[in-house]
N, C-alpha and C positions, 0 to 999 in steps of 0.2 A: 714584343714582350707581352706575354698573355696572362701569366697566372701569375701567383702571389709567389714575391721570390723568398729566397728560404736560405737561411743559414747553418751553415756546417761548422762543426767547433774542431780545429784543427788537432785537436788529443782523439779524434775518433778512425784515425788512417789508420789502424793496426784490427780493429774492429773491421772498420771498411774491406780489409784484404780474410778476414775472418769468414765476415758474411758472402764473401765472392764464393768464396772455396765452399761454403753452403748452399748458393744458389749453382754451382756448379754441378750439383747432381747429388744432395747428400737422399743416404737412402732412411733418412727418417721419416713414419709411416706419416699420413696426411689424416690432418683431423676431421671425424666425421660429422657433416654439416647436411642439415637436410633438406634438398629445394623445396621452394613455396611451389607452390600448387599455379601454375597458368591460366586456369580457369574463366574466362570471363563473366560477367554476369550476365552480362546481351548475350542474344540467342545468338550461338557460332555457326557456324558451318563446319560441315563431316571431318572437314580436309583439318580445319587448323591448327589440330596439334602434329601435324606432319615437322620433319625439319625445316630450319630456315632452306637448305640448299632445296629442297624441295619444296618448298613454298611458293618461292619467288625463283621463275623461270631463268632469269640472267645471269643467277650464280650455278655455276660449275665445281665440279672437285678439284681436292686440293693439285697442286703440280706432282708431276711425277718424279720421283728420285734422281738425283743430278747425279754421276758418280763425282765428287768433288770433295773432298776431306779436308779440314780447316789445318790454317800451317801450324796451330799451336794446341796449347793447351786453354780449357777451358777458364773462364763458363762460356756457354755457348747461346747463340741464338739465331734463330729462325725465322724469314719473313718469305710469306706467300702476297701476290698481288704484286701491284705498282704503286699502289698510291699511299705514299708516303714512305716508299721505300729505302730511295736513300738517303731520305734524312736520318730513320731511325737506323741506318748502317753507319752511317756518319757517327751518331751520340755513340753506339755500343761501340763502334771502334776504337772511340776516343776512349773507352771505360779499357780496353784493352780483350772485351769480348772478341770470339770466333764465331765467323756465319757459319752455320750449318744447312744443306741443303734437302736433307731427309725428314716430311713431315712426320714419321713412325721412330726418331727416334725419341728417348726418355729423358734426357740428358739435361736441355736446353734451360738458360736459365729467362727466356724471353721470347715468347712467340706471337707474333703479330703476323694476324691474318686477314685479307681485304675478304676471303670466303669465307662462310661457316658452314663447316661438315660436322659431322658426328666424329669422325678419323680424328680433327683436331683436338680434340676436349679430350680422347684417350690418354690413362698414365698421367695423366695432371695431378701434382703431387702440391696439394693445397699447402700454403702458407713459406712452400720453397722456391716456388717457381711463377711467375709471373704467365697470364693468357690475354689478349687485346679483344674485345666484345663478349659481352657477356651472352652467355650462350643465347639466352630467352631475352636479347634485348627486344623484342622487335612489339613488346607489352608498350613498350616508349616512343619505338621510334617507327613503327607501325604507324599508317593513318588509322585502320580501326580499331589498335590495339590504344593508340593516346587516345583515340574517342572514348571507346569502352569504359576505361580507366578511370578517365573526367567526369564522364557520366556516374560511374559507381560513385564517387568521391562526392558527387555535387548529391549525388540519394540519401548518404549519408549528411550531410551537411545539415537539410531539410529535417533529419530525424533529431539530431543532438540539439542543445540550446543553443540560441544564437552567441552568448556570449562565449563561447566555445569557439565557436567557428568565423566569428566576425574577421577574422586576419585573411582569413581564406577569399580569395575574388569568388564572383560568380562565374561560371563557364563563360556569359556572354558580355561580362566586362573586359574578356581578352579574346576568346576562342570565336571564331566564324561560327554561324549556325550550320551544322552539318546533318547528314543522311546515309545513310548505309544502304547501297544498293543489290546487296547481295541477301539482304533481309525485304518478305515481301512487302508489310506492314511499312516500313519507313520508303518502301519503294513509291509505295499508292500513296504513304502522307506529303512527298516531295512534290509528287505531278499532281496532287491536288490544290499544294501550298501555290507552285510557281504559277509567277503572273508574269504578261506579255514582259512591262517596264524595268524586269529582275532580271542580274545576269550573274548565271551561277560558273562554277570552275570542277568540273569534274578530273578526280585522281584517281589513277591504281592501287592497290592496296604499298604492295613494296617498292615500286618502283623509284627512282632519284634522276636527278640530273635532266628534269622534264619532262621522262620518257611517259607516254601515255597522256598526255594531258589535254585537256580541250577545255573550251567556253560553251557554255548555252546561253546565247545572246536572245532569241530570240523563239517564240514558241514552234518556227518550223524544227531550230535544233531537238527542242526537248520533246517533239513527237518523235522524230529522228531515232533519238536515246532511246524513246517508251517501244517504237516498233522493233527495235533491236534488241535491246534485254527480252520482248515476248518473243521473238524469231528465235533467242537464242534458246528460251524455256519450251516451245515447240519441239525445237531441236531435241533437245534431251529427253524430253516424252518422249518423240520416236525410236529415238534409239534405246530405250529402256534403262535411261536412269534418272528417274523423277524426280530422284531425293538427291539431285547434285543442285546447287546454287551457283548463279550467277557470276560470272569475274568479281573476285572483291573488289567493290571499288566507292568511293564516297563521293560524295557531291559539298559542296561548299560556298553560303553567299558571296560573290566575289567581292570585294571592298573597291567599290568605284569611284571614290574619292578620295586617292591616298595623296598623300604630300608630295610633293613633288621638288626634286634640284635639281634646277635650270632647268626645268621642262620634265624632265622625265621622271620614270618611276624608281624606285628604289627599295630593297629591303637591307636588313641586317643581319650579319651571321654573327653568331655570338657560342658561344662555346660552354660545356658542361660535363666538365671532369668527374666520371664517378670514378674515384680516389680506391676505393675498397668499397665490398658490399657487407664486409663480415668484421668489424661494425661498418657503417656507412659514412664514408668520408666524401665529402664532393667538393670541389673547386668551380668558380665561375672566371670567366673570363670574355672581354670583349673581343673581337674578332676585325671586322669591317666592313663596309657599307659596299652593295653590289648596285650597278646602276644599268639602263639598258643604254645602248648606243641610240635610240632614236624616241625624239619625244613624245609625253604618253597621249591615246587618243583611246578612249574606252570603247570607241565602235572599231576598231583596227578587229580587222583580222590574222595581222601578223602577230605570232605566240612571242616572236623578240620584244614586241613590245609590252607585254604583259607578264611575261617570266624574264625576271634579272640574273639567272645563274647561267656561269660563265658556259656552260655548253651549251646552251639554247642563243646565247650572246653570238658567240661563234660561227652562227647559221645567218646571221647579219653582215650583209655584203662590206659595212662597216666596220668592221668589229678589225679590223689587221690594223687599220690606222688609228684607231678608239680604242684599244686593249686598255691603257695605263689610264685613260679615262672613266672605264667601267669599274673601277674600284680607287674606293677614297678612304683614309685612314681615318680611325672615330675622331683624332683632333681637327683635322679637316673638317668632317662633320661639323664640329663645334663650333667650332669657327661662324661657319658658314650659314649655320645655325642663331647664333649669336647676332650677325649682322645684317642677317634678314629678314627673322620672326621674332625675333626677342621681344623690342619693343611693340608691333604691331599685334603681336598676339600676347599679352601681356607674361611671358617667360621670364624666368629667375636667368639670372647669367651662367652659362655653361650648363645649361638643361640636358646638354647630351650625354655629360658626366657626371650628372648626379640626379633627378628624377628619372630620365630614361633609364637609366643606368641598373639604377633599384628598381623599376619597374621591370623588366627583363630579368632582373635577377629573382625578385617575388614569384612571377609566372614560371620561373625553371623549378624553384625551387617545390611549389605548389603540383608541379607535373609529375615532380620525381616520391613527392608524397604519396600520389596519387597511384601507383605504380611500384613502389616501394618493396610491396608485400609478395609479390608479383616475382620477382626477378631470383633468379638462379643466385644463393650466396654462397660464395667463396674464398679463401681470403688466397689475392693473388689473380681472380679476375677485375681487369678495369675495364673503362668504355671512353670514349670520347664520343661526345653526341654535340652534332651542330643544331645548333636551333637557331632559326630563322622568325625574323623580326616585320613586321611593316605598320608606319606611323600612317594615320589618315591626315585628314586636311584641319582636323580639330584635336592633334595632337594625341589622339587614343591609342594606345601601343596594342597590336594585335600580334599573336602567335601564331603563326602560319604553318610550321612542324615541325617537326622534332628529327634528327637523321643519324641513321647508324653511318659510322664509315666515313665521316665527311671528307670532301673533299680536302688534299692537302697539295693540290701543284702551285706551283711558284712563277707563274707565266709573265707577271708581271712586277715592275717594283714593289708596289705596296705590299704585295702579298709574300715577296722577297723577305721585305722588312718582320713582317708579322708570322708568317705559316713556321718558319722552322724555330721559333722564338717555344710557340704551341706544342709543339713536338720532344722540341729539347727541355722546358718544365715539365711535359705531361711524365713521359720518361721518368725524368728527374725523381718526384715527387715518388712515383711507384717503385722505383730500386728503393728511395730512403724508407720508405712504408715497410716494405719487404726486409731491411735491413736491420730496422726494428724490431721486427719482429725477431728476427733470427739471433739478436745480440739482444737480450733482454735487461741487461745493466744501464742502454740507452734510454730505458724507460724511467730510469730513478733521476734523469735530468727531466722535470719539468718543462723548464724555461726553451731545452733543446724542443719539445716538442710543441711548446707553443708556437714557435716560429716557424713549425709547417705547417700548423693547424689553427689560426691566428684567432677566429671565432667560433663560438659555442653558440647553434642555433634552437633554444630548446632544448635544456638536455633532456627533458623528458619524453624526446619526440628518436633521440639516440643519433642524431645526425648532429656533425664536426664539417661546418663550414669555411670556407676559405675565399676570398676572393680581393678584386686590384681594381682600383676602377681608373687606373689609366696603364694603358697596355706596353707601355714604354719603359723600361730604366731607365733611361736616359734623365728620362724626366722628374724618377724619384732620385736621381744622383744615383744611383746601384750600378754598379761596375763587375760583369762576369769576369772570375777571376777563372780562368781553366774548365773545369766541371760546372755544366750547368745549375751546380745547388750550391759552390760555393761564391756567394758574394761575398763583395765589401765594402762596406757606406762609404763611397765619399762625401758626402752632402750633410753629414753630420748629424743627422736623426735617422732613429731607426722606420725601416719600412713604412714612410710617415703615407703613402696610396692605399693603406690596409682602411677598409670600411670594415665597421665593427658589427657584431650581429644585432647588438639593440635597433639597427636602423632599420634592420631589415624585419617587415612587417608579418614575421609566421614564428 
């Protein structure tokens, strides 16, 4: 259980079968909404308002037309990709939804796509029909697109008074010191900054799942780098195109002292529902703790030990007998946390579920500010973005990046436990949103919408936050009754895991 669970008031089933038969294909026109501008401030390169599918080399067009017609009658929906696929066929089936196999057709009342084309976003009929990634997420979940972002944000910061801006962190009370390699300026500032005893972590601009990544341990690597980005600018004089830049890619102080259980390294995945962009609704929720299979050693040259995600895990000889190992549940965490730094390091009890906790949630919420203005609005586009976490040895919570698409396999129990819980609220919450909308008398119940929208962060900032800071029902007595949205207390107080927005420091 990931997000803030939500109650459905049972006089609302005839509404419910209402709004189906609208998300089902109604042909009422979609209201015109005008995207923000992508722009960054840092100097771009040529290419980057190209599409995402053209951006980043790895993604592909959409699938080709299956002939396959659903048994029934609608609403319908549609999913490209694998990941996460049959869980979200799993939630819609249970709704009584039909899979459709044709990205071209108009119909669908839910499409979730692992790719983004331009194909996909056609005939999106705003405020009827639900779309998974928001077209221009990548302003977020980009590494130089969160750079860019933070940086603008931190410029402004500097300009407004401080007591304006004092809720705001600094970039480098969370974010690694970073560099843009595709820019010459921060190129020449990086090899003039690094020193032999620095060890930096070089990334691709889109890439996930570790692909591209490397260390500069040492100043043979970083001449290494210096003679390959100029070999590569060589390269491109010759062939007559001067004015193409570099592979996007950034550079990042590696954090050499992170905390460590039982030896090894470990980050966090934590979750960041944008709910709707058109107003902005976001949900937080915790995720789980990724660990390597072998203990950390900062001079290793094996990347298993240095990257905790399950596909770089994978490539460790280890890893078949250590799967259920490499991921531990945030109370586990807690726990473990509890009994082994608490007193030594002088920690409040259950620091993992309540400073951490809010500190993770400050840093999302700070990022999404940051980027905010940036993003494609729509009502009926959501995102799920995983954000990844890492504690040092002095408890400083660092934001390591932000990802479209996150991974959703279930390879192991924990993630058994947790992945489809994420899926089937994320879901949830976007039919009721949509549902809303579409039956507008749902609106003149208040109290129904506080209970999917439980705190108000700022209303002058126009963000409706939500979030749980323990991932379990179980634990708050909440007992899924049927549909992912409707609960029922057993435990005898309402939603008592809801953290309220005054905690939260923005």
């Amino acid at each position: 259980m990931a997000f803030v669970p939500t109650r459905r008031k049972k006089n609302t089933k005839s509404s419910k079968r209402g709004s189906n038969q609208r998300l089902a294909g109604s042909s009422s026109a979609a209201r015109d909404t005008s995207t923000n501008s992508e722009a960054e401030t840092d100097k771009a390169k040529p290419n980057e308002n190209r599409t995402e599918s053209q951006t980043c080399p790895q993604e592909k067009q959409p699938e080709k037309e299956i002939p396959k017609a659903p048994l029934g009658p609608g609403p319908y929906f549609y999913i490209s990709g694998s990941n996460g696929a049959g869980l979200v066929s799993i939630y819609c089936q249970s709704r009584g939804w039909q899979r459709i196999y044709d990205n071209r057709r108009e119909d669908y009342a839910l499409k979730w796509c692992e790719i983004k084309c331009r194909e996909t976003y056609y005939h999106f009929k705003e405020g009827e029909q639900l779309l998974y990634q928001i077209p221009n997420n990548r302003v977020l979940t980009s590494k130089i697109g969160l750079l860019c972002c933070l940086r603008e944000q931190e410029r402004v910061m500097k300009k407004i008074s401080r007591s304006s801006s004092s809720k705001l962190l600094k970039m480098e009370e969370f974010f690694p010191e970073s560099f843009r390699l595709d820019l010459k300026d921060e190129r020449d500032a990086f090899f003039e900054l690094c020193k032999e005893e620095d060890i930096w972590i070089c990334k691709p601009n889109c890439s996930n799942q570790g692909r591209g990544i490397f260390l500069l341990k040492n100043p043979a690597s970083v001449n290494s780098l210096q003679a390959k980005l100029h070999s590569t600018k060589e390269h491109l004089l010759n062939k007559g195109v001067p004015h193409k830049a570099p592979k996007a890619r950034i550079v990042q102080r590696y954090i050499q002292q992170p905390l460590l259980l039982e030896g090894k390294k470990f980050d966090v995945r934590s979750y960041l529902l944008i709910a709707c962009t058109a107003p902005y609704v976001l949900f937080f929720a915790q995720g789980y703790v990724r660990l390597t299979c072998v203990n950390y050693d900062a001079a290793s040259d094996d990347l298993t030990v240095h990257l905790t995600n399950q596909h770089v895990q994978k490539k460790n000889s280890l890893y078949s007998q250590l799967k259920d190992e490499t991921v531990w549940r945030m109370e586990h965490f807690n726990s473990y946390v509890n009994e082994k730094f608490r007193k030594t390091n002088g920690l409040p009890k259950d620091w993992v579920l309540t400073v951490f906790t809010k500190r993770m949630q400050q840093i999302m919420l700070q990022c999404f500010l940051a980027a905010k203005h940036k993003l494609d609005r729509k009502l009926g586009y959501f995102d799920l973005i995983g954000c990844d976490f890492l504690i040092d040895e002095n408890f400083k919570v660092w934001l390591l990046e932000m990802n479209a698409n996150p991974a959703l396999h279930t390879n192991c129990q924990a993630l058994r436990d947790i992945i489809p819980a994420v899926v089937n609220e994320s879901l949830g919450i976007q039919v009721w949103l949509l549902e809303m909308n579409a039956n507008p008398a749902l609106h003149t119940n208040c109290q129904a919408l506080r209970d999917i929208i439980p705190a108000v962060v700022n209303e002058s900032l126009g963000i409706q936050v939500g979030f749980c800071s323990v991932p379990d029902p179980a634990v708050a007595g909440l007992e899924c009754q049927g549909n992912p949205l409707d609960f029922t207390n057993t435990a005898g107080s309402s939603y008592p895991n809801y953290t309220k927005s005054d905690k939260i420091l923005m």
